[in-house]
C-alpha positions as CSV (number, residue, x, y, z in Angstrom):
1,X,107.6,115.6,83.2
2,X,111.2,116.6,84.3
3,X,112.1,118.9,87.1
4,X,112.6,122.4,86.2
5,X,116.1,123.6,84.9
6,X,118.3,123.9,88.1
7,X,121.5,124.9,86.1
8,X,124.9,125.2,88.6
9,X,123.1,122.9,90.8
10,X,123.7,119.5,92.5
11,X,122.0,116.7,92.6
12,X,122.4,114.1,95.8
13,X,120.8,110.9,95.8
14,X,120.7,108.6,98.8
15,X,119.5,105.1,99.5
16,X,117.9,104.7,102.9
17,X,118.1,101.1,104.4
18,X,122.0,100.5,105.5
19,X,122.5,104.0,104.1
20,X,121.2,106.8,105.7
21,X,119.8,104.3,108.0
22,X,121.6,102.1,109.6
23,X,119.0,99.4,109.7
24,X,116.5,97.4,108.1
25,X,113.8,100.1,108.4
26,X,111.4,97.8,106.5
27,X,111.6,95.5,109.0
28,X,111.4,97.8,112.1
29,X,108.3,98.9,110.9
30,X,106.6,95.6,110.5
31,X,107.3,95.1,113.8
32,X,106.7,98.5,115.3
33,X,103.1,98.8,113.4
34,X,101.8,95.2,114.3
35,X,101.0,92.7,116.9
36,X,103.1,90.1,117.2
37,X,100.2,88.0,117.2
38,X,99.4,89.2,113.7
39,X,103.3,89.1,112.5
40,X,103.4,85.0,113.9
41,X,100.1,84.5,112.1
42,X,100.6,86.2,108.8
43,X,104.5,85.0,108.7
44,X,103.8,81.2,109.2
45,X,101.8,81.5,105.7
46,X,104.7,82.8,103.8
47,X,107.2,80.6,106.0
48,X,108.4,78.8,103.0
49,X,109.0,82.1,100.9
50,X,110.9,83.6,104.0
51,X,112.8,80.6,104.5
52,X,114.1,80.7,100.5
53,X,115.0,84.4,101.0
54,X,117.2,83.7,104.1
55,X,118.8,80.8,101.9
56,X,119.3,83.1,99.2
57,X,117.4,81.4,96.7
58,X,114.1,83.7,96.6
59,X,115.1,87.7,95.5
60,X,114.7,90.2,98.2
61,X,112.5,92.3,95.6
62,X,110.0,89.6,95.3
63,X,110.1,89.3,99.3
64,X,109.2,93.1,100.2
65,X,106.2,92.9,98.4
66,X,105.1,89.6,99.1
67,X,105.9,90.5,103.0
68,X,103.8,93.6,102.2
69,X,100.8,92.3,101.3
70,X,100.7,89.2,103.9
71,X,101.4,92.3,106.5
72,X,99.2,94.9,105.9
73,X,96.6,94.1,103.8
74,X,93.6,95.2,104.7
75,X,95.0,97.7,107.5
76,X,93.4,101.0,107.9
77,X,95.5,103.9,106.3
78,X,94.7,107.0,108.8
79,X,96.2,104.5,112.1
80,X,99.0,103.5,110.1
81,X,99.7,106.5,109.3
82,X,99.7,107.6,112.5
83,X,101.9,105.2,113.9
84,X,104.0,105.7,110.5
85,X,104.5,109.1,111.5
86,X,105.9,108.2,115.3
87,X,108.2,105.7,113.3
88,X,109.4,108.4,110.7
89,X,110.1,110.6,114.3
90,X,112.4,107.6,116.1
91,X,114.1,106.9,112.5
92,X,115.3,110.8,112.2
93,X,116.7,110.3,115.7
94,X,118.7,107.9,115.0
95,X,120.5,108.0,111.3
96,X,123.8,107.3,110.5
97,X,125.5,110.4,111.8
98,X,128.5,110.6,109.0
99,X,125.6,110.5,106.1
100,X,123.1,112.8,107.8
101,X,126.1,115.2,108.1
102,X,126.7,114.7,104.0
103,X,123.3,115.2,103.5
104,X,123.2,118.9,105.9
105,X,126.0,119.4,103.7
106,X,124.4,119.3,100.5
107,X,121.6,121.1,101.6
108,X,123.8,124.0,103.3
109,X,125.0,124.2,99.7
110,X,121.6,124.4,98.1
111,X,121.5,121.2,96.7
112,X,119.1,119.2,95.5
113,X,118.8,115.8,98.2
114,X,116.4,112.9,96.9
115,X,115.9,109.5,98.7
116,X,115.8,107.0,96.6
117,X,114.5,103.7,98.3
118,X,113.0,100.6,98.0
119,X,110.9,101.0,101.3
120,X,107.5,101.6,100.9
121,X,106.2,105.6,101.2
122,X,103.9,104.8,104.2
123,X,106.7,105.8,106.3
124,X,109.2,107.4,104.2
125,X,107.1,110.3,103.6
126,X,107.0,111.9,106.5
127,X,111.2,110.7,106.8
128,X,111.7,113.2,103.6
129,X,109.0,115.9,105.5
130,X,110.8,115.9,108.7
131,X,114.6,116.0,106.9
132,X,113.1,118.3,104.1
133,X,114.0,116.2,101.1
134,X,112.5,114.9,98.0
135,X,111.5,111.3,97.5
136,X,111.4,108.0,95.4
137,X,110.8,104.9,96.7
138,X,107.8,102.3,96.4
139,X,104.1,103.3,96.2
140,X,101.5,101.5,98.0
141,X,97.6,101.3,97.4
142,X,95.3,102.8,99.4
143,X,91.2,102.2,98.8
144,X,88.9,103.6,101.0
145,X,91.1,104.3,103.4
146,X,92.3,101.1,103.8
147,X,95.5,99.8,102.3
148,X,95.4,96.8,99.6
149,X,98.6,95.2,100.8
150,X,99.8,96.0,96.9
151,X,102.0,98.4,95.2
152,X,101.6,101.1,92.9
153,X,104.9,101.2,91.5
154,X,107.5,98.3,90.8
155,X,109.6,97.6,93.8
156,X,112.1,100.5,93.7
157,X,115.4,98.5,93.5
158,X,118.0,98.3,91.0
159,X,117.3,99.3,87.5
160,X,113.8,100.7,89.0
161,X,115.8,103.1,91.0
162,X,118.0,104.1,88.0
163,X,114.5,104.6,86.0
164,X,112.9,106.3,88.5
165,X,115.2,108.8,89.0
166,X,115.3,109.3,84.9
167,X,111.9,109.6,84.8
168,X,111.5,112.6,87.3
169,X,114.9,114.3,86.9
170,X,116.9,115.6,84.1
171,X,120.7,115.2,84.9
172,X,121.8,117.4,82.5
173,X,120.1,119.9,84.6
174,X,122.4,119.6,87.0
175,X,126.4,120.5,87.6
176,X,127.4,117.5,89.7
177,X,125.8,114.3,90.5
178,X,126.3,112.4,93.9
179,X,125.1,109.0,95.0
180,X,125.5,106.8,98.1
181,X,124.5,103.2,98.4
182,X,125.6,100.2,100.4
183,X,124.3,97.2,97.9
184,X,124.1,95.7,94.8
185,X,120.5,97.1,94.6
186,X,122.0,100.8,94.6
187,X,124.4,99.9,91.8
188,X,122.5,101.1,88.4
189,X,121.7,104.7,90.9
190,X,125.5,104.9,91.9
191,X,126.4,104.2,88.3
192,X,124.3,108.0,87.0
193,X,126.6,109.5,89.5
194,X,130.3,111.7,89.1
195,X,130.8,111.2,93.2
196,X,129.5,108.5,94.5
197,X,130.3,106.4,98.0
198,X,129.0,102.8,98.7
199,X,129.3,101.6,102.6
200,X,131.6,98.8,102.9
201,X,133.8,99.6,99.1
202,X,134.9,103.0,99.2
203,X,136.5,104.4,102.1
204,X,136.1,108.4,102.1
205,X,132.9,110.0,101.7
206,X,132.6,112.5,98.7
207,X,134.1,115.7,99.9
208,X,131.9,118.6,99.0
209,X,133.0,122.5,98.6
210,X,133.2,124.6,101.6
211,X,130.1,125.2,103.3
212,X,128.5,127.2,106.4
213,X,128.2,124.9,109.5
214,X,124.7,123.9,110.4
215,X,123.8,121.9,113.1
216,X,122.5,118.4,112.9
């Protein structure tokens, strides 16, 4: 099903890791969530995998989920979520300031902002509550209230993104299309856009039509 006609309105997509934010948020998380008794434990079993990655010869797709599962399988959802919550809190505190600005922008204007992401949802959802944004990003399984340490949903990188973002919009629906990225995993996205602004290639950020200040 595609979102409901929003003729004369924009679309804005951005990616979140080295985006919107300026870290590995992925990361952070595994390390603000768990023990570091747990992370030593669980990474020494996927050493060789981790290892690859850092060589560049194992796909940094293949390594979120496989880091996923070895992470937080069998964690319970409601204190993960919790702490998820207190994560999404110190992310929003601390986003790239010239990007957050766009993105007040775009919704001074009455935009439409997504984030599109390969990041899991544990965390990203309340991110998009607290910023008041849609989202797309990759699903994780919960079962019994306890998560499986798999995905619903393909990894949402590259051409995932691209599908994604088919799949629940209709850009015909919308006047003007804007993406920002900051890797070759944000490529096929960037590519659906007519403005669009990757970190480290272009070097002015979309300008948008005059809009009432809000505060950030």
């Amino acid at each position: 099903m595609y979102a409901t006609s929003k003729k004369n309105k924009n679309l804005a997509l951005f990616d979140f890791d080295g985006t919107l934010c300026k870290k590995d948020s992925f990361t952070g998380f595994i390390f603000y969530a768990l023990s570091k008794r747990h992370i030593v434990k669980q990474g020494i079993k996927i050493l060789p995998w981790i290892q690859a990655y850092y060589l560049n010869a194992y796909p940094a797709h293949a390594m979120r989920s496989k880091l996923f599962r070895a992470m937080f399988s069998n964690a319970n959802a409601l204190e993960l979520e919790k702490i998820a919550q207190e994560y999404a809190n110190n992310l929003v505190s601390k986003l790239n300031p010239p990007l957050l600005k766009q993105l007040r922008q775009h919704q001074a204007l009455g935009d439409e902002v997504v984030l599109v992401s390969a990041s899991v949802d544990i965390y990203l959802q309340p991110v998009c509550r607290l910023l008041n944004i849609d989202l797309i990003c990759t699903q994780t399984e919960q079962i019994n209230d306890t998560y499986t340490g798999q995905y619903t949903t393909p990894d949402c990188s590259s051409e995932q993104k691209k599908q994604r973002i088919l799949e629940k919009y209709s850009l015909d629906h919308y006047s003007v299309i804007y993406a920002y990225g900051n890797s070759i995993e944000d490529k096929e996205m960037l590519e659906l856009a007519d403005h669009r602004y990757m970190i480290g290639v272009d070097t002015t950020i979309p300008q948008l039509p005059a809009y009432i200040q809000i505060a950030i």
